[in-house]
LOZA-491948 format. One line per 10 residues: for each residue x, y, z of C-alpha. Coordinates in Angstrom, 1 decimal, always signed. Layout:
<recs>
X:Y:Z  ...
</recs>
This chain:
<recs>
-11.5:-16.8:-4.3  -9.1:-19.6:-4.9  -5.3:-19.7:-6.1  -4.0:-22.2:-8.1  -0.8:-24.0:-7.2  +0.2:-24.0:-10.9  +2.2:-21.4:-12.0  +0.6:-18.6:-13.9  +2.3:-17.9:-16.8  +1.4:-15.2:-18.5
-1.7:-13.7:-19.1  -2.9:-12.1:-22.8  -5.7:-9.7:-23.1  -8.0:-8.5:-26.3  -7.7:-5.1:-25.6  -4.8:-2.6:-26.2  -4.8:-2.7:-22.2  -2.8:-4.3:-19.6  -5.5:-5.5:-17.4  -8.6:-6.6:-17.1
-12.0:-5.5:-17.4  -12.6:-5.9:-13.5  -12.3:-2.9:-11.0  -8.8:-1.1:-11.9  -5.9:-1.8:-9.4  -6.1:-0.4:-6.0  -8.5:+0.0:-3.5  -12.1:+0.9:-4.4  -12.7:+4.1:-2.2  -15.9:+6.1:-0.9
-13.7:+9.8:-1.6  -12.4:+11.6:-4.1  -9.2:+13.3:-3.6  -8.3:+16.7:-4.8  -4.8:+17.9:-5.3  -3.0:+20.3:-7.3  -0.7:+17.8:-9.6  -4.3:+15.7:-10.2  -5.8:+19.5:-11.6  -8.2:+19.3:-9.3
-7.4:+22.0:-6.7  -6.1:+25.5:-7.6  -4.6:+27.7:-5.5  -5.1:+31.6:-4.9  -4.4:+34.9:-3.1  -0.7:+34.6:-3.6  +0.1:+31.0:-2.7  +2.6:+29.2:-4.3  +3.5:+25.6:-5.6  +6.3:+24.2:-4.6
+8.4:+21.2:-6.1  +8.8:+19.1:-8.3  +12.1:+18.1:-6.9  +14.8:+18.6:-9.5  +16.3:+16.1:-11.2  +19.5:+14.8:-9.9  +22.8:+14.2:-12.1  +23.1:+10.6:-10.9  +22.6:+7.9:-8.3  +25.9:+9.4:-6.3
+24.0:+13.2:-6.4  +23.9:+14.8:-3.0  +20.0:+14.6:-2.1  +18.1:+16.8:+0.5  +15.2:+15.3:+2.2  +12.2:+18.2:+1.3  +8.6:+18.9:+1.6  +8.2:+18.2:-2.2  +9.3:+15.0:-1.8  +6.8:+13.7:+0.6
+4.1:+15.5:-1.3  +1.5:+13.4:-3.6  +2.9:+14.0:-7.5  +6.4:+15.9:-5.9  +4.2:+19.1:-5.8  +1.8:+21.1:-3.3  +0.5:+24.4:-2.6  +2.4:+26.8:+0.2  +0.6:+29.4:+1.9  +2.5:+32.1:+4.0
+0.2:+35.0:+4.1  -3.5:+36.3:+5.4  -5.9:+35.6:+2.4  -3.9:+33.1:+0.5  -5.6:+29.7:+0.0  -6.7:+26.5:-1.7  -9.7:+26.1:-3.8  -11.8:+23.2:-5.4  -15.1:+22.1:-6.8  -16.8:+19.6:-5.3
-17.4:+17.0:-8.0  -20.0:+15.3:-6.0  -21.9:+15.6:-2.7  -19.7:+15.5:+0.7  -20.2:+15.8:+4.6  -16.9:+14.9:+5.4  -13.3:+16.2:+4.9  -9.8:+15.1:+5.4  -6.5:+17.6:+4.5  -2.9:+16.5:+4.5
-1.3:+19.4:+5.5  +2.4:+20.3:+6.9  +2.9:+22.7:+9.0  +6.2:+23.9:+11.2  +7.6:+22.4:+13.6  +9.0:+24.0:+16.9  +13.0:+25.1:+17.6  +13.6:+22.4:+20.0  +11.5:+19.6:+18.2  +8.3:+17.7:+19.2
+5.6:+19.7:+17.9  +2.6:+22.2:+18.4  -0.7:+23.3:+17.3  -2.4:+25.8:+14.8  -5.3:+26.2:+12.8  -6.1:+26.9:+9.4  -9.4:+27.7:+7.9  -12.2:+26.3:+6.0  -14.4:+28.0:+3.6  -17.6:+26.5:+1.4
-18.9:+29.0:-1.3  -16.5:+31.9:+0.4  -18.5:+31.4:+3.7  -16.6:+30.6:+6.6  -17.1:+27.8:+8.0  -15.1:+26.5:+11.1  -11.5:+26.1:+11.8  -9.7:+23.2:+11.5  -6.8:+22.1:+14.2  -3.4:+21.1:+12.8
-0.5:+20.0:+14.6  +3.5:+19.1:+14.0  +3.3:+17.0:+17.0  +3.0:+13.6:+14.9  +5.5:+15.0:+12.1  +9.2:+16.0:+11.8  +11.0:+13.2:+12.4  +15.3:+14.1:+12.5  +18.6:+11.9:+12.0  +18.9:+8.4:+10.9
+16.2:+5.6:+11.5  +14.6:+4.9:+13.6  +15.0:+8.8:+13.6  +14.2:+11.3:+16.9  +12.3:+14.5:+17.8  +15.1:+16.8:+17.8  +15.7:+18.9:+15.0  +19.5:+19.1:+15.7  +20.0:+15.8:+14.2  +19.3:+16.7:+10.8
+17.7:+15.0:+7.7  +14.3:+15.8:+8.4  +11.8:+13.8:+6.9  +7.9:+12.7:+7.6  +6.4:+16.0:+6.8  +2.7:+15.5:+6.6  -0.1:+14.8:+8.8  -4.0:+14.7:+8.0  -6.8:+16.4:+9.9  -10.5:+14.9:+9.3
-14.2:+16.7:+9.8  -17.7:+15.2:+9.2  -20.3:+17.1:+9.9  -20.1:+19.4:+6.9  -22.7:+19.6:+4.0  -21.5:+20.5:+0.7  -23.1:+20.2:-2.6  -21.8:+19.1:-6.2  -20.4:+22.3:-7.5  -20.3:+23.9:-4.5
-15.9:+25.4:-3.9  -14.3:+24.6:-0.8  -11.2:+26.4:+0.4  -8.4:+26.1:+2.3  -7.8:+29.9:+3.8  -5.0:+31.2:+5.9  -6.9:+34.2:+8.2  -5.0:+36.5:+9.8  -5.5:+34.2:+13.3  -3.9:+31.1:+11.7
-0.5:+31.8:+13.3  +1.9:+29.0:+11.7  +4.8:+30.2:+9.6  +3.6:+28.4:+6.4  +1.0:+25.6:+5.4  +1.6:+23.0:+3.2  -1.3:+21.6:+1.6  -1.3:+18.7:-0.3  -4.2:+17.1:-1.4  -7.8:+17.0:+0.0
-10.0:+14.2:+0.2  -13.9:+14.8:-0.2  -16.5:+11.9:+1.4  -20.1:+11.6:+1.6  -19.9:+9.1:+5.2  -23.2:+7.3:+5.2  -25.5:+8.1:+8.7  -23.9:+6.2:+11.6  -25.1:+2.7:+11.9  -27.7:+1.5:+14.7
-27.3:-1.4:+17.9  -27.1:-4.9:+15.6  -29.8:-7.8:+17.3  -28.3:-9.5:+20.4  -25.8:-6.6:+21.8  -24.7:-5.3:+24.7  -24.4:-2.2:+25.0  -20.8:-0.9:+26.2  -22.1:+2.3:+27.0  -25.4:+0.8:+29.2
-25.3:-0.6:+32.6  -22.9:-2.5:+34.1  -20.2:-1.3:+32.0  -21.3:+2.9:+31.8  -18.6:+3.7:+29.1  -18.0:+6.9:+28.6  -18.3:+8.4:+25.6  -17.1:+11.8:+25.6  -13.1:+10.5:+25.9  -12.6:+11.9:+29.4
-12.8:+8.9:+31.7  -11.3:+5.8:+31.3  -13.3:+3.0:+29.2  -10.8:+0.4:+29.2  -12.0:-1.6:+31.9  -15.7:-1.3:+30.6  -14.8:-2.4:+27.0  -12.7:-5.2:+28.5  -15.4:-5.9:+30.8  -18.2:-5.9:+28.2
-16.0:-7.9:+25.6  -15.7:-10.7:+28.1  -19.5:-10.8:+29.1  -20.5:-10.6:+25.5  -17.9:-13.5:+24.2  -19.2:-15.7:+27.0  -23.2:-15.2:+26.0  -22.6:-15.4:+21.9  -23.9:-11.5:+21.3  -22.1:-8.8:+20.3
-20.2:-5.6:+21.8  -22.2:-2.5:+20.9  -20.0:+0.6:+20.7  -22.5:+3.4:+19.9  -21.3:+6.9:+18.4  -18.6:+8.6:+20.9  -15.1:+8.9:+21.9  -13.7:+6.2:+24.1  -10.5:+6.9:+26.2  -8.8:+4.1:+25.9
-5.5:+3.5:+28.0  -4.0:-0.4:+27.3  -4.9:-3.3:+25.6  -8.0:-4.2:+24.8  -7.6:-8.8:+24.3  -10.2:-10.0:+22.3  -11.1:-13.8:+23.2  -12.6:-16.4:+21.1  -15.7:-16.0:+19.5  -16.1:-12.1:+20.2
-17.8:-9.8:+18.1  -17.3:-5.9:+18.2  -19.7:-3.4:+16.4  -18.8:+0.1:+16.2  -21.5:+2.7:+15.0  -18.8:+3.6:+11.9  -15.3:+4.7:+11.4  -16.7:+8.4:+11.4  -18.5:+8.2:+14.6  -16.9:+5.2:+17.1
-13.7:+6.7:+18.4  -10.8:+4.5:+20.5  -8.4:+7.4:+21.8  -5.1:+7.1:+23.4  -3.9:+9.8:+25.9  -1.7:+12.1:+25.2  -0.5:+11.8:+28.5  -0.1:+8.3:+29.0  +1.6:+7.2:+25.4  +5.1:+7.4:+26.6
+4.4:+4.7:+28.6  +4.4:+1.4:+26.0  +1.8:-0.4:+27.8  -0.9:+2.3:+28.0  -1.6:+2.8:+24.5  -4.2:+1.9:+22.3  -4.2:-2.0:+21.1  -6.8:-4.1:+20.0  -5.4:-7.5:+20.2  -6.9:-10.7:+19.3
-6.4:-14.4:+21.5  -8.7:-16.8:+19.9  -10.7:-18.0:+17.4  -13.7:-16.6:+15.3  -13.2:-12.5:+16.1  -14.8:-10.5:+14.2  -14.8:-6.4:+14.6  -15.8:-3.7:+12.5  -17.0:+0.5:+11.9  -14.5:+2.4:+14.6
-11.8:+4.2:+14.2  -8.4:+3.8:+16.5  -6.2:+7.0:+17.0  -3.2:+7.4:+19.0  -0.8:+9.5:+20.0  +2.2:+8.0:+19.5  +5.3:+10.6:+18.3  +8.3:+8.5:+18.2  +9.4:+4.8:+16.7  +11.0:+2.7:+19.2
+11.0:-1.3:+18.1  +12.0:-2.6:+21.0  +8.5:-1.5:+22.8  +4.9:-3.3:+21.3  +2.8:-2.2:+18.4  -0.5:-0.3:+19.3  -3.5:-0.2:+16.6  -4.3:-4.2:+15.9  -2.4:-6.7:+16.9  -1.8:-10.3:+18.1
-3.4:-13.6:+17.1  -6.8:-14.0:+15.1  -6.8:-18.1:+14.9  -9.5:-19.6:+12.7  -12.4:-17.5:+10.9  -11.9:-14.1:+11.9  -12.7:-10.9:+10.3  -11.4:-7.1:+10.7  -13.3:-4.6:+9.0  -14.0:-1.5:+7.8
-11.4:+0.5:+10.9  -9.5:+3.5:+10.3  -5.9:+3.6:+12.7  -4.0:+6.3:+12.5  -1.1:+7.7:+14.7  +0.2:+4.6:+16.2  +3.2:+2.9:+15.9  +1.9:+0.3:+13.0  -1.9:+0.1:+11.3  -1.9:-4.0:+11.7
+0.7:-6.2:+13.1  -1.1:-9.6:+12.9  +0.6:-12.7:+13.6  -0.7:-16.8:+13.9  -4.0:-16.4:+11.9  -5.4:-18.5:+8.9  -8.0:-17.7:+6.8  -8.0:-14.1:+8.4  -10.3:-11.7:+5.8  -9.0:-7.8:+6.6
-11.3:-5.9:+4.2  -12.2:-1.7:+3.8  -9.7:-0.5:+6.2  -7.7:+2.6:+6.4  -4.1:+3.0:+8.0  -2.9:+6.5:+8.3  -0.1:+8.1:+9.4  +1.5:+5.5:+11.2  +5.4:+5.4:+12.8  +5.9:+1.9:+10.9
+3.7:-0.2:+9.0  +0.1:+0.0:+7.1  -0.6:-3.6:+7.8  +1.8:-6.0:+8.5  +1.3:-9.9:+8.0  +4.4:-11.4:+9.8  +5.0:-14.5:+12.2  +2.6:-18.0:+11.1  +0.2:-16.0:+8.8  -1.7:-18.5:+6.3
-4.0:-18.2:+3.6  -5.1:-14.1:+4.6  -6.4:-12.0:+2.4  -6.1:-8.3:+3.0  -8.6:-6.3:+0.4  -10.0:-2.9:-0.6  -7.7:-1.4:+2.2  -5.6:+2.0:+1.8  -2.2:+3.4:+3.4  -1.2:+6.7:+3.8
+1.4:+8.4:+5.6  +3.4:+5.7:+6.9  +6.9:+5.3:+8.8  +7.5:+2.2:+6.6  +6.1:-0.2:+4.5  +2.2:+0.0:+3.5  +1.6:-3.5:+2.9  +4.9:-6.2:+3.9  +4.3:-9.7:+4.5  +7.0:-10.9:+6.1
+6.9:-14.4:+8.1  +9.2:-13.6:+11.5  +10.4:-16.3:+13.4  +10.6:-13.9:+17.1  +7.9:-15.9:+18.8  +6.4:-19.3:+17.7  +4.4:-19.9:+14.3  +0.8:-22.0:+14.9  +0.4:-22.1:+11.0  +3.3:-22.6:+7.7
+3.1:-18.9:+6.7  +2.3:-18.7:+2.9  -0.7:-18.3:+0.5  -1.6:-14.7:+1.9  -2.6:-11.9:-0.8  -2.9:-8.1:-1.3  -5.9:-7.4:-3.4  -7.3:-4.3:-4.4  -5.3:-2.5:-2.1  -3.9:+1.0:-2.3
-0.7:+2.2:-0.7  +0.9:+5.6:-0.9  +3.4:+8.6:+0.5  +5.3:+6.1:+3.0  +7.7:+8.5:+4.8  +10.5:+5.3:+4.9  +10.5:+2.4:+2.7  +7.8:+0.6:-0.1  +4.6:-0.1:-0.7  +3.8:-3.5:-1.4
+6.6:-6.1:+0.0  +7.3:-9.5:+0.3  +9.8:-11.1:+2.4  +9.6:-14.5:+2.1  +7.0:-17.9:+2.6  +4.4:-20.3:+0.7  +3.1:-18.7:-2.6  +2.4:-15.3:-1.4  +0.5:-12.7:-3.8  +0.0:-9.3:-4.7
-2.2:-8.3:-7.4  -4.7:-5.7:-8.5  -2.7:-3.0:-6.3  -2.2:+0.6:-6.5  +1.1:+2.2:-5.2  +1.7:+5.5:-5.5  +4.4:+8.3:-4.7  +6.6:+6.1:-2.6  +9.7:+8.5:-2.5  +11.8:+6.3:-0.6
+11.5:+2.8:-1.4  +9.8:+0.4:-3.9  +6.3:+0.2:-5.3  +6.8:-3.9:-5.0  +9.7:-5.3:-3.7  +10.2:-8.5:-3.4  +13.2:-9.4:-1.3  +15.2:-11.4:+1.0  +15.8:-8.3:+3.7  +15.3:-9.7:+6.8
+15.5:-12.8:+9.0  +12.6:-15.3:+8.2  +14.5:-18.7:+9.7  +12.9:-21.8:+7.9  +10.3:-19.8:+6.0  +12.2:-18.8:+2.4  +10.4:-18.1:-0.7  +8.8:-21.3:-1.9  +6.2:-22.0:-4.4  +4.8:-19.2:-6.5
+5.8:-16.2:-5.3  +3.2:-13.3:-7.6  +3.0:-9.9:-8.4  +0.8:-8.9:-11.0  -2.0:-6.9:-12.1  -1.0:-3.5:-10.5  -0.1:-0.1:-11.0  +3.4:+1.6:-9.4  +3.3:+5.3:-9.8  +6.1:+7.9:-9.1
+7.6:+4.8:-7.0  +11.6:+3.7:-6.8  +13.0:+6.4:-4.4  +15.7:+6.7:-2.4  +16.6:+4.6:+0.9  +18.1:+6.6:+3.5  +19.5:+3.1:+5.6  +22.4:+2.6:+3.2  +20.1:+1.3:+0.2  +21.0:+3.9:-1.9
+18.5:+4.6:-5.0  +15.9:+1.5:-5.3  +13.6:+0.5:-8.5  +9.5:+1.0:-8.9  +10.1:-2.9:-9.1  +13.1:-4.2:-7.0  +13.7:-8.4:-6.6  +16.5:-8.8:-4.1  +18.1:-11.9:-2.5  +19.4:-11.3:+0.5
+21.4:-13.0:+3.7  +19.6:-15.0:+5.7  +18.9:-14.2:+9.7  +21.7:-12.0:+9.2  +24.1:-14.5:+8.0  +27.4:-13.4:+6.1  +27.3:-17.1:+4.5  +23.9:-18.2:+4.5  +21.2:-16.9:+2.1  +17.9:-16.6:+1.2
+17.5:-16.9:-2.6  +14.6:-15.8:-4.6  +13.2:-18.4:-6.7  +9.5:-19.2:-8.7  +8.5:-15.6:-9.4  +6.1:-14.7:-11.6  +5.6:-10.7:-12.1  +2.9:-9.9:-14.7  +0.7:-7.2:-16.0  +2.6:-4.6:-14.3
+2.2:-0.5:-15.4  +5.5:+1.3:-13.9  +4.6:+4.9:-14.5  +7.3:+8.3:-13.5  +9.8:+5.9:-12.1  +11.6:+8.5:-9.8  +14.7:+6.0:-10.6  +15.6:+2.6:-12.4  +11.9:+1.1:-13.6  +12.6:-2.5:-12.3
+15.6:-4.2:-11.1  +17.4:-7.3:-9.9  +20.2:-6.6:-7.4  +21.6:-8.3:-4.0  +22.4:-7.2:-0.8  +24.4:-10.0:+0.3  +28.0:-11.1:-1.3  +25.7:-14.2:-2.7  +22.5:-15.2:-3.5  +20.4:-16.5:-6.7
+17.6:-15.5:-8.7  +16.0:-18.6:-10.7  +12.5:-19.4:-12.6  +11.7:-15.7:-12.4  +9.5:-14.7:-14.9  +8.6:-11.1:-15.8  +5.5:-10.8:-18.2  +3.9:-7.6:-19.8  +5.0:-5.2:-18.2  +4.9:-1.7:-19.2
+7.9:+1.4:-18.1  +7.7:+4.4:-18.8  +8.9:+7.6:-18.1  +11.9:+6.2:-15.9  +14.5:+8.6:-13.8  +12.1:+11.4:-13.1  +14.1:+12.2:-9.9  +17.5:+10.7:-11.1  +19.2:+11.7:-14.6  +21.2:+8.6:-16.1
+19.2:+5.9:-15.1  +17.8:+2.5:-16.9  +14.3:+1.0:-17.5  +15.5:-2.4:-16.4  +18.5:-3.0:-14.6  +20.6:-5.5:-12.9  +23.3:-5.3:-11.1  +25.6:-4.8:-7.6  +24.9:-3.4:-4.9  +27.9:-2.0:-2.8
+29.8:-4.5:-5.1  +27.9:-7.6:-4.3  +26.2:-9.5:-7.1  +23.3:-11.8:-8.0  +23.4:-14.6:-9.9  +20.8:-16.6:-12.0  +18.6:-15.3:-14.6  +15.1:-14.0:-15.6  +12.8:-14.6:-18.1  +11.6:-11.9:-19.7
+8.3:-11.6:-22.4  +6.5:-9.2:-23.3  +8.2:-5.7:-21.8  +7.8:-2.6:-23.3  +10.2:+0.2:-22.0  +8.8:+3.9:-23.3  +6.7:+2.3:-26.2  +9.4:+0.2:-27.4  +8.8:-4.2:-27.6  +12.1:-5.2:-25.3
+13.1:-8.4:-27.5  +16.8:-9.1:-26.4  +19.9:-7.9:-24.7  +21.5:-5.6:-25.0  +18.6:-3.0:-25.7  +19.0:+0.1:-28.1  +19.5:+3.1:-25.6  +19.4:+2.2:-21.7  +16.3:+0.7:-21.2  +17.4:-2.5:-20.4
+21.4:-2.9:-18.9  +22.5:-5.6:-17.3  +26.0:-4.4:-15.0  +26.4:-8.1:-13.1  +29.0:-10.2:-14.3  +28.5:-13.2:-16.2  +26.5:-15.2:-13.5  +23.2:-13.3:-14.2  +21.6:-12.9:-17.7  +18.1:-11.8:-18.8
+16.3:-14.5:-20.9  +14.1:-12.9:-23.8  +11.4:-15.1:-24.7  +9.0:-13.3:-27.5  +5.0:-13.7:-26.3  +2.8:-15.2:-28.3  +1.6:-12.8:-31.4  -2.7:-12.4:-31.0  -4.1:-11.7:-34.0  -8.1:-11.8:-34.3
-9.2:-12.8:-38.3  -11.2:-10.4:-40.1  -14.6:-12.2:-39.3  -14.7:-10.9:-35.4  -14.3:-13.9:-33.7  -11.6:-16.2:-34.6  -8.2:-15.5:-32.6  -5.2:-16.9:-33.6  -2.1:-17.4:-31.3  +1.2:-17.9:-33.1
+3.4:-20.1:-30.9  +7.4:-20.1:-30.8  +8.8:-23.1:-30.7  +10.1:-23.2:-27.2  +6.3:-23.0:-25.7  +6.1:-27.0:-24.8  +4.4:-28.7:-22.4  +1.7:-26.0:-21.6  -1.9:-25.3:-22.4  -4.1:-22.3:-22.8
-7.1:-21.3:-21.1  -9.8:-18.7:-22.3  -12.6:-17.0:-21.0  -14.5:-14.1:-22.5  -17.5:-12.0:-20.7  -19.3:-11.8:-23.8  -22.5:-13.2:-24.8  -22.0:-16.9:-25.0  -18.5:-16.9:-23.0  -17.0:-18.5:-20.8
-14.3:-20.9:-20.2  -13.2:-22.5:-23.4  -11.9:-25.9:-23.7  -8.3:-25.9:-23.6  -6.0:-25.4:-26.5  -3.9:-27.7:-27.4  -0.4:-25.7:-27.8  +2.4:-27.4:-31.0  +5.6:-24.9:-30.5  +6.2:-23.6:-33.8
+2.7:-23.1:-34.9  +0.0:-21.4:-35.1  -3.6:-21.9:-32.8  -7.4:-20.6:-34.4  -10.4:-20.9:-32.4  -13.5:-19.9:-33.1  -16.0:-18.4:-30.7  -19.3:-18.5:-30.9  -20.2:-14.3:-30.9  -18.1:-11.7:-32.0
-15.2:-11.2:-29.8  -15.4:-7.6:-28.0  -11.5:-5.6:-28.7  -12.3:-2.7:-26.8  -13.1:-3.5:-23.1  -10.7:-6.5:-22.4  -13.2:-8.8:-21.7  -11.4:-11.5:-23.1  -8.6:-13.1:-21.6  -6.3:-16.2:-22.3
-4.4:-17.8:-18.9  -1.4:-19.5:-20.1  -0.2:-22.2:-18.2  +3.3:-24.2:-17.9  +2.1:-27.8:-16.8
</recs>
């Protein structure tokens, strides 16, 4: 996969769709989820749905933090009673289970456990343990245990089971039994895997669990010292670390040195645990942390039991430096402070993980990271955003930080801030992403937030390609009501009279669906700041101010009476069904409450029309399209990558393809270029 360092444009498809005919955004997963708002899950016995959250007057409504909220599509099922429950069909084969569940949380804060039950076919079959200890956080960020301080928030917590067998058709419940003891369960969706058999000691291993190093895999004595031990001996003799099937009491960090390989049997069998006892204690968590080059680990799972955010104490779950030609795949972390805080790698491939349920970040790409690619990985649960990139300046950078991309990832239910974000470098991307119920932040925000020193936005900054759902929530930190979609300059390092301005962004192909507020929006946060060769292309809102009455589709404007200035090209936005083709808009879909200094620039797309015959296209050009060129491809027998067309503004384009072009699947694109 390569990116271009010419500025993509604007991209047309043959279809009636906004994307293409690859995979659709977000990650590509091994489970289907079940929930109530998806109609997938039903409940019964005299449980109850609560939410959606009402619909507030305006922006300056008095908002309470609530389940609902927090809860995938605003809704969930309750149950307070012996015999109520949640049902579903299983639409395919499963041995494995995972339930995000709330349940109460004790007087005096901090947590404690229950159970709740699970059925197949009305049989029981086992119970499952739940807990508060890892939820209800109180007050103002970066929020405490005690329940004194108000403003609860971070509701939900997941429980997983493999194990299980269950059939296609075959109902699975959720039960409350008369010894399932907590005051109410929330349950809000259920996710239903078939976990392929655990995998088997690769050629040239050592085995951490063999002699010398006698790991121990039932989680009760200390395997720190063996992993470390057998990381070392393995990374000196080029083989790799063998983790067989178990649970690994882990109690620091684990440093991964050049040219180390680690193997885990699978993220459903290959355990790292913290302990519960120990994770007060910053330095005796769980971290995996890499110091070299060419590291490579994959198939475990990292859980800790972290219960509180403090920043000024490390990250647990992955961390540190990965250098040249590394690899992280295919781990699950959950319960630590962030998923992935990676910093001075290049070329770094992050593919098929999961982050859950996390104090802070999914993954984070911050200080020196160049050219990464994070893929096919999910966040759920998280204490803030699922997938930031932003290019810190607290320790030293080895590499430029820029050219890094989100692909195919899927991020959803944060309990603080946004999905996909961006906070400054070289030609970062997002594309082909999912973001989904993000209640208090942005689906893609793209912003100048926090200190980055030298590294501001610079070449092509992109988002495009991807899918924000029930996204633009409220910020509790004094951010007030945010967009699906949210651009926003910003001081730099915490300068009053220095700032980072956002400049060469191209935002295509973007479907903003139940906007919870404003669809997309250009604002500041600084008493300057300038937003130039922005470009927003096709992109499609609708359904905008689902939680907040008296809202617009595309706005820009102050922020505590700060303003941006600059502009935006526009082409090609659709606002509820309607073709957005200049300013001001009918209605409020598109308002612009700056003063003077910012304007949106409407620039109509080119019209497609394919001739009666099947497979001639013409492209009707307006006369300010000069110096570009178009590129086409088609997937269609005979395709491929046309010749460039030679573009006159003011006219109109034909080319003829060879076979008859397909108008259903999108299997034609055109790449439009400015040269």
């Amino acid at each position: 996969m390569s990116y271009s360092l010419r500025q993509l444009t604007i991209i047309l498809f043959f279809s009636a769709s906004l994307h293409s005919s690859q995979a659709s955004p977000g990650a590509n997963v091994p489970w289907i989820t079940y929930d109530y708002v998806a109609g997938n899950m039903t409940n019964g016995g005299g449980a109850t749905i609560i939410g959606p959250p009402a619909q507030l007057s305006g922006i300056n409504a008095t908002l309470t933090d609530t389940i609902p909220m927090e809860a995938s599509g605003g809704q969930a099922v309750e149950l307070t009673g012996t015999g109520q429950y949640v049902e579903l069909t299983a639409q395919a084969p499963a041995n494995s289970i995972v339930v995000r569940y709330c349940v109460p949380d004790t007087a005096t804060g901090g947590g404690t456990n229950y159970t709740i039950s699970l059925y197949t076919n009305g049989v029981f079959v086992q119970k499952l343990p739940v807990t508060s200890q890892y939820t209800w956080l109180y007050g103002s960020f970066p929020f405490v245990n005690t329940p004194g301080s108000g403003s609860p928030r971070n509701f939900f917590d997941e429980v997983r089971l493999n194990g299980l067998t269950i059939n296609a058709g075959d109902t699975v419940s959720i039960q409350e039994d008369a010894n399932d003891t907590a005051a109410f369960y929330v349950i809000d969706l259920v996710d239903l895997e078939n976990v392929a058999p655990p995998l088997t000691a690769p050629a040239n291993s050592l085995d951490v669990t063999g002699a010398p190093y006698n790991a121990d895999t039932n989680g009760v004595i200390d395997s720190t010292t063996a992993l470390q031990n057998c990381i070392l001996a393995a990374s000196s003799s080029g083989e790799t670390v063998w983790m067989p099937p178990g649970n690994y009491l882990i109690t620091g960090l684990i440093y991964l040195p050049s040219n180390t390989t680690i193997q885990g049997a699978g993220m459903w069998y290959t355990t790292l645990l913290g302990s519960a006892s120990l994770y007060n204690t910053s330095n005796r968590r769980v971290t995996i942390g890499g110091e070299g080059n060419n590291i490579h680990i994959s198939d475990f799972a990292i859980v800790g039991r972290l219960t509180y955010r403090n920043d000024n104490e490390p990250n647990d779950g992955l961390g540190y430096a990965f250098g040249t030609g590394s690899t992280i795949s295919r781990i699950w972390v959950e319960h630590t402070k962030v998923g992935a805080w990676i910093i001075n790698s290049s070329g770094l491939v992050i593919d098929s993980c999961r982050f859950r349920d996390t104090e802070a970040d999914g993954c984070n790409l911050a200080v020196g990271m160049r050219s990464t690619i994070v893929t096919n990985c999910t966040a759920r649960g998280t204490g803030d955003d699922c997938f930031p990139m932003w290019p810190a300046t607290y320790t030293s950078q080895t590499y430029t930080p820029g050219f890094n991309v989100f692909t195919h990832c899927t991020g959803q239910l944060p309990f603080l801030a946004n999905g996909g974000a961006i906070y400054g470098g070289v030609s970062n991307t997002i594309e082909d992403c999912a973001f989904t119920d993000i209640p208090y932040g942005c689906g893609i925000y793209i912003a100048g937030t926090f200190p980055v020193g030298a590294n501001v936005f610079s070449g092509t900054t992109v988002a495009q390609r991807c899918d924000l759902t029930r996204c633009g929530g409220r910020d509790p930190n004094g951010w007030s009501w945010r967009a699906a979609l949210t651009i926003a300059p910003g001081s730099l390092n915490g300068s009053v009279n220095t700032f980072q301005n956002i400049t060469n962004v191209n935002i295509n192909h973007i479907n903003i669906t139940n906007s919870l507020c404003y669809g997309a929006e250009v604002l500041n946060s600084s008493s300057s700041g300038v937003v130039s060769n922005v470009t927003m292309n096709l992109v499609n809102i609708s359904n905008y101010g689902l939680q907040v009455a008296g809202v617009y589709g595309v706005w820009a404007g102050p922020w505590k009476g700060y303003n941006v200035a600059g502009s935006m090209n526009v082409e090609g936005l659709t606002v509820n069904g309607n073709a957005i083709t200049s300013m001001p808009a009918s209605g409020t879909d598109v308002v612009n409450q700056t003063p003077s200094t910012f304007t949106f620039n409407f620039v109509p797309a080119p019209a497609i029309t394919p001739a009666a015959s099947g497979n001639v296209l013409q492209l009707s050009w307006p006369a300010n399209y000069t110096g570009w060129t178009l590129e086409s491809q088609t997937n269609a027998p005979g395709g491929g990558i046309s010749t460039n067309w030679g573009i006159v503004p003011g006219s109109t384009t034909t080319n003829q393809f060879s076979t008859i072009l397909d108008n259903t699947t999108g299997s034609t694109f055109f790449r439009l270029i400015d040269l």
